[in-house]
N, C-alpha and C positions, 0 to 999 in steps of 0.2 A: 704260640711258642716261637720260639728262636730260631731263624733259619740256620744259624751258622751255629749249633753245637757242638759244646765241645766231647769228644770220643775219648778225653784221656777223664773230663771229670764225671762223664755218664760211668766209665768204668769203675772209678774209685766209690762214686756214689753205688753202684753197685755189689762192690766188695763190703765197703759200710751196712747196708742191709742184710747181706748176704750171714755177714756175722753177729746181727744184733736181732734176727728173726726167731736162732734157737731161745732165747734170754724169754721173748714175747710169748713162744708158743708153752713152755715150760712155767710161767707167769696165769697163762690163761687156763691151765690143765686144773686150774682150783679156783675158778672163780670165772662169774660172767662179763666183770671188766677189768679192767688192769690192775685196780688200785682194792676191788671189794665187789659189792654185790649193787655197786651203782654208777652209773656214767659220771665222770670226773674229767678234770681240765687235760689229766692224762691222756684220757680218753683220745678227747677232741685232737689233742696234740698228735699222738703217736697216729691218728689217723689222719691227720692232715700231711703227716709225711706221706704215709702210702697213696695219699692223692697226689704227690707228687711223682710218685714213681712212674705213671704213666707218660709223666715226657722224657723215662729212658727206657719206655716199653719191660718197665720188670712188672712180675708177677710175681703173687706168694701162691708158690706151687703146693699141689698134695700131699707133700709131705708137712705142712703145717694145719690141722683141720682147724683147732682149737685158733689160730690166727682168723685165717677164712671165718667161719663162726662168727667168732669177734667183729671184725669189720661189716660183715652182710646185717648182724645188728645195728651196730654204728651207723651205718649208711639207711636204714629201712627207720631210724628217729626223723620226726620232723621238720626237724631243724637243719636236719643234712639234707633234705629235700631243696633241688634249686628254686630258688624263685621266679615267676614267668610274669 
């Protein structure tokens, strides 16, 4: 990462999540991926955001299970496994 980040656009990137996390978990409350009952480009995408979240230290807190869920799936497919 970036030594010199920025704190005004970690914020903003935060606020962006912050309001687009109810849409996801209300999304996931009927289904096991985002689009239906199968991993899709959405998929990969909206998770590839929250892989970025970790260079502004956010988390999807407890109060989203159906997100959590989603992701820990996400992440436990093959393909999301790093390569060594």
């Amino acid at each position: 990462m970036e030594p010199n980040q920025s704190p005004e656009r970690a914020a903003t990137a935060r606020a962006t999540a912050d309001a687009a996390l109810p849409l996801f978990e209300r999304q996931l409350d009927r289904r096991a991926w985002l689009c239906g009952d199968r991993l899709t480009i959405t998929d990969i995408v909206a998770g590839s955001g929250l892989g970025f979240g970790r260079m502004i230290a956010y988390q999807v807190g407890e109060a989203y299970p159906n997100l959590q869920r989603w992701a820990k799936a996400a992440m436990a497919r093959p393909g999301a496994k790093p390569k060594r």
